[in-house]
C-alpha positions as CSV (number, residue, x, y, z in Angstrom):
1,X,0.0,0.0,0.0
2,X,1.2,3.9,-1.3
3,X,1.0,5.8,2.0
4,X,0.8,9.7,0.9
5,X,4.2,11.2,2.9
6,X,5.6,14.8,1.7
7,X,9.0,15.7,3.2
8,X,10.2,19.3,3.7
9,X,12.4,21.8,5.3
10,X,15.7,19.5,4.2
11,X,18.8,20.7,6.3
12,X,21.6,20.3,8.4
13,X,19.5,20.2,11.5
14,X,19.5,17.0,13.6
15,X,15.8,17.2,14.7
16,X,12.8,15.9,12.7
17,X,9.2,15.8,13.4
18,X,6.5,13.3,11.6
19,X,3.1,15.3,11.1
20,X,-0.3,13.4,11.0
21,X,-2.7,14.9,9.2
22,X,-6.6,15.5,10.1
23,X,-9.5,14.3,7.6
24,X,-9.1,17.2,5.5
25,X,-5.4,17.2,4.8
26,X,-4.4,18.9,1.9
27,X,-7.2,16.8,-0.5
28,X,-9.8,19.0,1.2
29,X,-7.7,22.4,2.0
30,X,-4.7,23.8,0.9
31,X,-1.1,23.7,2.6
32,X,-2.2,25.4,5.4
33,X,0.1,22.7,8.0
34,X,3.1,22.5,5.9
35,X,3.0,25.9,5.0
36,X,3.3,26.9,8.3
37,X,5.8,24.7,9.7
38,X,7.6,25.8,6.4
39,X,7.5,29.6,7.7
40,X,7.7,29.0,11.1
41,X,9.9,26.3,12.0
42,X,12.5,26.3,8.6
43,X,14.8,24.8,10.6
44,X,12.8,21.3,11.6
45,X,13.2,18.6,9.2
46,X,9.3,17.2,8.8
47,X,7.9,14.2,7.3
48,X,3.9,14.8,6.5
49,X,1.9,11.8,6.7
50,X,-1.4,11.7,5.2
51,X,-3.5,9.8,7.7
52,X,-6.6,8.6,5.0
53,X,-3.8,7.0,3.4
54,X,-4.3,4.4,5.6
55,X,-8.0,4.1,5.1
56,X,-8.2,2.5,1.6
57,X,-8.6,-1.2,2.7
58,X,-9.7,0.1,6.7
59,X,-13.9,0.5,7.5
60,X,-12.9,1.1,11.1
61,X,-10.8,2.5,13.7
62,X,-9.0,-0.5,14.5
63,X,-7.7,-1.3,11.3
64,X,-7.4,1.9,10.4
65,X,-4.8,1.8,13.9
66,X,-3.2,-1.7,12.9
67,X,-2.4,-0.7,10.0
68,X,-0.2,2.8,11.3
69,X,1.5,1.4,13.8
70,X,2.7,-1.2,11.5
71,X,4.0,1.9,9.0
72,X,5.5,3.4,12.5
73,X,7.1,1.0,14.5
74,X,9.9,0.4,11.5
75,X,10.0,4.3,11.4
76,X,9.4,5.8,14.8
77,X,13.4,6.1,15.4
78,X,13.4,8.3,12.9
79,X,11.6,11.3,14.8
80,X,12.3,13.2,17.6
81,X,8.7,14.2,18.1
82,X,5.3,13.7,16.4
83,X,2.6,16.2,15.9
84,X,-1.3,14.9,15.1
85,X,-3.7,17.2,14.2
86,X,-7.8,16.3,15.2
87,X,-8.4,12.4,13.5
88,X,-4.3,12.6,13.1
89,X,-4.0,12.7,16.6
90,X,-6.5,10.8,17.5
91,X,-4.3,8.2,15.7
92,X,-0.9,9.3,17.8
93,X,-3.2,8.6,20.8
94,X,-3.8,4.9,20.5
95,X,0.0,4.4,19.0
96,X,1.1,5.9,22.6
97,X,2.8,2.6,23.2
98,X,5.3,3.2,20.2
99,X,6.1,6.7,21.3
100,X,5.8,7.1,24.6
101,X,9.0,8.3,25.2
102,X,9.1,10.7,22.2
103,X,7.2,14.8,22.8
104,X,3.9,14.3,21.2
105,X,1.5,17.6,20.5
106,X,-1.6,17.3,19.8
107,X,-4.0,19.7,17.7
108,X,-7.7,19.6,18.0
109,X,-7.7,16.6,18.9
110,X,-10.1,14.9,21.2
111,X,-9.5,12.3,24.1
112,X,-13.0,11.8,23.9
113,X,-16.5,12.3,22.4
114,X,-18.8,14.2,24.8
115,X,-22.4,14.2,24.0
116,X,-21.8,17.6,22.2
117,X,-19.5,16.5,19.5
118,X,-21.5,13.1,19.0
119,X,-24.7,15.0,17.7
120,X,-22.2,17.3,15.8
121,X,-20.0,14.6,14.1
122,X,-22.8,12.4,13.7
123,X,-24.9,15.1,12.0
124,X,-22.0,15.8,9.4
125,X,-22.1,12.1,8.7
126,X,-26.1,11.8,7.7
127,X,-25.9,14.5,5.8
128,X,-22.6,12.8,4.3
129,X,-24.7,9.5,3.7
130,X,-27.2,11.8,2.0
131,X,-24.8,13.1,-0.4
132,X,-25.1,16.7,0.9
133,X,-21.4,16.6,0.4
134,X,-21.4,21.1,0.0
135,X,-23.7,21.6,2.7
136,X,-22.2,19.4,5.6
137,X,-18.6,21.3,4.6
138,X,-20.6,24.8,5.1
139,X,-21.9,23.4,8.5
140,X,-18.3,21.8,9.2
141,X,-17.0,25.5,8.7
142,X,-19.4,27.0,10.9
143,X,-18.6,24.6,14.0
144,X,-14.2,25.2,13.3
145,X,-13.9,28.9,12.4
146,X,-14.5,31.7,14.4
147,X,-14.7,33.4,11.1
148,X,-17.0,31.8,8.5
149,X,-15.2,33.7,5.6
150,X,-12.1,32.1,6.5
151,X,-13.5,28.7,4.8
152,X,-10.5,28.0,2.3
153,X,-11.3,24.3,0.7
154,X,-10.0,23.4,-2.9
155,X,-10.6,20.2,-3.6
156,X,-7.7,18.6,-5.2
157,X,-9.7,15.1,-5.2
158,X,-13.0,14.7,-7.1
159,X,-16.4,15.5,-4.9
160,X,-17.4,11.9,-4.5
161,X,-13.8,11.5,-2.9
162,X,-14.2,14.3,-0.9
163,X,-17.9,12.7,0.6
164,X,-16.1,9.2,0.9
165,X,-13.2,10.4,2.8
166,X,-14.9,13.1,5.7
167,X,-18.0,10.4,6.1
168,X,-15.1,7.4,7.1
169,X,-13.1,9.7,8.7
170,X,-16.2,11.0,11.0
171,X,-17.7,7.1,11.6
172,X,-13.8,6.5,12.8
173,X,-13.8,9.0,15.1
174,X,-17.2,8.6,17.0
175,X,-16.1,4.7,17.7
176,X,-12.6,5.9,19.6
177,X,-12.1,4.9,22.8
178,X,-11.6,7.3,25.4
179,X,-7.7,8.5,26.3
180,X,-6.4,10.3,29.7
181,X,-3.5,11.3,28.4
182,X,-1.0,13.2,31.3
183,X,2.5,12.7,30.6
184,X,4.8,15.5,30.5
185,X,5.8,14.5,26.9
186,X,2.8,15.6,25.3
187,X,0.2,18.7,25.2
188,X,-2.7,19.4,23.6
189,X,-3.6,22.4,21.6
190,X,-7.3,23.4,21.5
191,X,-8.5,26.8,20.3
192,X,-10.6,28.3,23.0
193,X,-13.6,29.4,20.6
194,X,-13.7,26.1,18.6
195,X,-17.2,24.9,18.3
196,X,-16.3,21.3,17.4
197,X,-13.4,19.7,19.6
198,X,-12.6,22.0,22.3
199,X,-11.3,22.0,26.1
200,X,-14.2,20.0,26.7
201,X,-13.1,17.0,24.7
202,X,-10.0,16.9,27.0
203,X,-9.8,14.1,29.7
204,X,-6.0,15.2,31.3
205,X,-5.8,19.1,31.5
206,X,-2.8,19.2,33.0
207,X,-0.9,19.4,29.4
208,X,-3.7,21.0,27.5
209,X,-3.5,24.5,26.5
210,X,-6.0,27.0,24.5
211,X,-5.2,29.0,21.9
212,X,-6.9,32.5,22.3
213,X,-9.2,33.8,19.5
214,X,-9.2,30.5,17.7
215,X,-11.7,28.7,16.0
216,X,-10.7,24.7,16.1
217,X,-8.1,25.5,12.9
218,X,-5.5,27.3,15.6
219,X,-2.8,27.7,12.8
220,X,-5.2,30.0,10.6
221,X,-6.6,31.9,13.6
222,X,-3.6,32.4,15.9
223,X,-0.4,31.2,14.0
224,X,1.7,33.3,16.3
225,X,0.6,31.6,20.0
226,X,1.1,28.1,18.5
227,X,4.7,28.6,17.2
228,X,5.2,30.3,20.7
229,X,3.4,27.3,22.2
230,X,5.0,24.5,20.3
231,X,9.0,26.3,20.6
232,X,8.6,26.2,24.7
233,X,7.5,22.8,24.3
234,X,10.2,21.5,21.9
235,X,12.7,23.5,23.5
């Protein structure tokens, strides 16, 4: 099996970070992850990792699992630190065992599904099932963004694509188990005006930190707090 990986920021530097992308990825919505690590850490070496690349022979959560942490454990060595961002890190969560001594953050990503996110992820998926592929993106935007108008989707994959992979994604996420995830090796990102997966979602607060003035997509809303965030982490 192909798994979708783009590499960038090649240099001398000895730390490298493996990125995990959400549903969307870039199929759904531009660069927006790699162009920001591009602009604000050009030092990192990254690996990004398309995580639906994993989904093409996977109905549920469990494969979908088995199947990544068979990739990983020949290439976890290879990363200093691992970054999963919302069904991405959901992902990261149940490979814990492979990483656990590794820094792990975690982007709107929930450790579990409260009765709030259930009726909103399970919503998205009827109307998925219904083929309402344009209006289950428009309510998708209105849970994520702060700011409806900041909806940037391109579709690089034809529409039915685009239907297939959010409705798997979204039935994969409402089985997951439910994580309490403490250690000092990992935090988790939420913005703190995100109407989807939010502080709420978060078993272990300990580690988990909100992003002011952010919607659930903290890199578009507040690029400048998660770089700060992330550096104090890494560093």
């Amino acid at each position: 099996m192909h798994y979708k990986i783009h590499s960038f920021n090649h240099t001398d530097n000895s730390k490298k970070g493996l990125i995990v992308s959400s549903i969307t990825a870039e199929e759904i919505i531009p660069n927006i992850t790699i162009d920001f690590f591009k602009q604000y850490f050009p030092s990192v070496q990254f690996d990004y990792i398309d995580i639906m690349s994993f989904s093409a022979d996977c109905k549920n959560i469990e494969c979908m699992t088995k199947m990544f942490k068979s990739w990983l454990s020949s290439e976890q060595n290879n990363y200093d630190f691992f970054i999963g961002f919302a069904y991405g890190g959901v992902i990261l969560q149940y490979s814990m065992d492979l990483i656990q001594n590794k820094k792990v953050i975690l982007i709107s990503s929930p450790e579990y599904i409260n009765t709030e996110l259930n009726q909103k992820l399970s919503l998205l998926s009827k109307m998925l099932m219904k083929n309402l592929t344009y209006e289950a993106i428009e309510l998708l935007d209105s849970f994520v963004y702060t700011n409806q108008s900041s909806s940037k989707y391109a579709f690089n994959i034809p529409l039915k694509q685009v239907n297939s992979r959010l409705q798997n994604g979204f039935q994969m996420i409402l089985k997951m188990d439910r994580f309490n995830n403490n250690s000092e090796n990992i935090i988790k990102i939420v913005g703190e005006k995100s109407n989807l997966v939010n502080i709420d979602n978060i078993v272990a607060k300990n580690n988990a930190i909100e992003i002011p003035d952010a919607g659930m997509r903290v890199l578009e809303e507040n690029a400048g707090k998660v770089q700060e965030t992330i550096n104090e982490f890494l560093n």
